[in-house]
N, C-alpha and C positions, 0 to 999 in steps of 0.2 A: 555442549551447544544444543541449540532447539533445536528438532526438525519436525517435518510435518508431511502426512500424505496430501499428494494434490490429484484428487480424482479426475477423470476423464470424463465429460458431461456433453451431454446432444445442446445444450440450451441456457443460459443464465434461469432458465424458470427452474432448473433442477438444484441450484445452492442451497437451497435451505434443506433441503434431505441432505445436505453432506453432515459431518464433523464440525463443529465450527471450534478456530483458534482462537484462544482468551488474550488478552492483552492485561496482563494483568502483573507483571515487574512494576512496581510502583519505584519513581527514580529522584537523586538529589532531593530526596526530603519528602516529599511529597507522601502528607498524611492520607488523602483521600484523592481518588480518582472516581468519574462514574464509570458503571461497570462496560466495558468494551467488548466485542468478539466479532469476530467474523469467517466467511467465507470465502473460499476458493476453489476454483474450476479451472478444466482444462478442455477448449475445443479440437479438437485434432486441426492441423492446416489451419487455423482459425485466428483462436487467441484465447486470453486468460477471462476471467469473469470473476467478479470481486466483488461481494456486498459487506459493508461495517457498519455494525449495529451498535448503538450508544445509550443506554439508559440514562439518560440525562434530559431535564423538563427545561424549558425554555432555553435552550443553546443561546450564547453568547454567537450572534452572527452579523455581521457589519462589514464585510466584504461582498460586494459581487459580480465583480470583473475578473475574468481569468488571468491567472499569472499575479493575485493580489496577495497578500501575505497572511493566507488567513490562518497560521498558526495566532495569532496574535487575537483571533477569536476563541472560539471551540473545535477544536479539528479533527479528524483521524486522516493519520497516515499510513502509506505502504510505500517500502523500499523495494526493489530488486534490483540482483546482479546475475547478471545471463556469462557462460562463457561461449568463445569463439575462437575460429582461426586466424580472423583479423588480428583479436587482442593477444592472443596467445605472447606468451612472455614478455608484458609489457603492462601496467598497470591499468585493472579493466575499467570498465564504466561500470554506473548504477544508474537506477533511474528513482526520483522521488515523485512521491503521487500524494497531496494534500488537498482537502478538503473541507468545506464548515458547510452548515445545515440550510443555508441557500445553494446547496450545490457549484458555489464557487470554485472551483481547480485550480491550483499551483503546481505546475508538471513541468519538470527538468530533468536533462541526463548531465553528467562529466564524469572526471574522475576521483574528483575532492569536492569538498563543501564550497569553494570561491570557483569564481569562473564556469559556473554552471550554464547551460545550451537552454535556455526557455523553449518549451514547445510551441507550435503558430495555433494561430485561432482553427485555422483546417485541421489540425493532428489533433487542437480538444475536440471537435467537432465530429471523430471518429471517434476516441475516448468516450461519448454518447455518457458524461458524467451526469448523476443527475440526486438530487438528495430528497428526503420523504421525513416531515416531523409531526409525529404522533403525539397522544395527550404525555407519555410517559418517558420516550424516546425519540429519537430521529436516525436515522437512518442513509447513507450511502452507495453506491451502486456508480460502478464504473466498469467497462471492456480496453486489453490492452490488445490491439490487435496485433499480428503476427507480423506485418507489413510493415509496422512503425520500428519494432524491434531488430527487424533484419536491416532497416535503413540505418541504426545507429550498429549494431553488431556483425552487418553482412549474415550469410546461412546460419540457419541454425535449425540444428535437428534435434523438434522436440517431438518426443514419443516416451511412452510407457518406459519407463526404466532413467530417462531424464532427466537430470539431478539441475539444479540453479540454486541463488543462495536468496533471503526476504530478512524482510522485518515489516511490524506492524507499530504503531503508534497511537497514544491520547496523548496530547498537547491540550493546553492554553497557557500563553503568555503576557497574558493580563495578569496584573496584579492581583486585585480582587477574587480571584479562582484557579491562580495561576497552580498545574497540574503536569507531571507527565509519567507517561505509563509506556510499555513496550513488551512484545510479544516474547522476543529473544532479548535474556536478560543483558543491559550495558552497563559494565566495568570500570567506569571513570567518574573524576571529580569532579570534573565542566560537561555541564551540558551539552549537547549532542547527540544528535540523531544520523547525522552524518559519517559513518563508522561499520564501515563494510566487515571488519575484521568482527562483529559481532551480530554481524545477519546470523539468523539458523540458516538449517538445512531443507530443502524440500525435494521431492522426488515424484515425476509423474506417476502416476499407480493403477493404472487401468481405470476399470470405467466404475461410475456409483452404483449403488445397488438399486433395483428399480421396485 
């Protein structure tokens, strides 16, 4: 299984000094993906900080209302699953975080892929999603705050030594380019991205180097 340090950062302006994760399982066939990677952050009491970068020239983008389905464009995704006392012995939650190059967001928690909790316009509105497309690539950039996370998980103590479980995604679901890639490799015949049993590992790690 994958895992990954997730450094301790004062600011989202510090990700790019981090390590950045490759996305790069190329999945169900899929001969070519463009190249994918990204970053992760940890603010103490805070929340997480997330940018994904895409080499890929003119994004397929045709979504731009929240909660639209823009895997069916060009997208990058990120999963996580947080544990807790609420969910302890009992089948946890995850959260999905999708994305295309208008900065459109698709954000939900549950337990399974059906019957998923859509987030409201105020929770993207703290999520402060936002996307950037350059001559060569485009680019991602979202915050999950701490406060959202404890609303769907109750406490949770994260600190240096704090372990939780992720995935990363490329998607498109269009024909014409249709692609998918992921960070922590997945194991099955049918597509899905949906599949907790195959998030990697990550581990909060103290702070970046300055």
């Amino acid at each position: 299984m994958k895992s990954m340090e997730v450094k301790v950062i004062q600011s989202a302006k510090e990700l790019e000094t981090l390590s950045p994760f490759k996305v790069d399982n190329k999945l169900w066939g899929t001969k070519t993906a463009p190249v994918t990677y990204g970053y992760l952050g940890f603010i103490p009491d805070s929340g997480f900080c997330l940018k994904m970068v895409c080499e890929e020239t003119d994004p397929l983008r045709k979504y731009t209302e929240i909660n639209a389905p823009v895997y069916r464009d060009s997208a990058m995704e990120a999963f996580f699953q947080f544990e807790s006392e609420r969910e302890r012995n009992i089948q946890p939650t995850y959260l999905n975080f999708e994305v295309n190059a208008n900065g459109a967001l698709l954000a939900a928690y549950g337990k399974e892929r059906i019957y998923r909790t859509y987030f409201t316009r105020e929770e993207h509105e703290e999520f402060a999603c936002s996307a950037q497309i350059e001559k060569d690539r485009w680019s991602a950039a979202l915050y999950i705050p701490l406060s959202v996370l404890e609303h769907i998980y109750g406490p949770l103590c994260l600190e240096a030594g704090s372990t939780f479980t992720c995935n990363f995604y490329k998607i498109s679901e269009a024909a014409e380019i249709e692609h998918y890639a992921s960070w922590s490799m997945i194991e099955t015949d049918v597509p899905s991205f949906h599949l907790p049993e195959y998030f990697g590992n990550a581990v909060i790690a103290g702070s970046s180097p300055v």
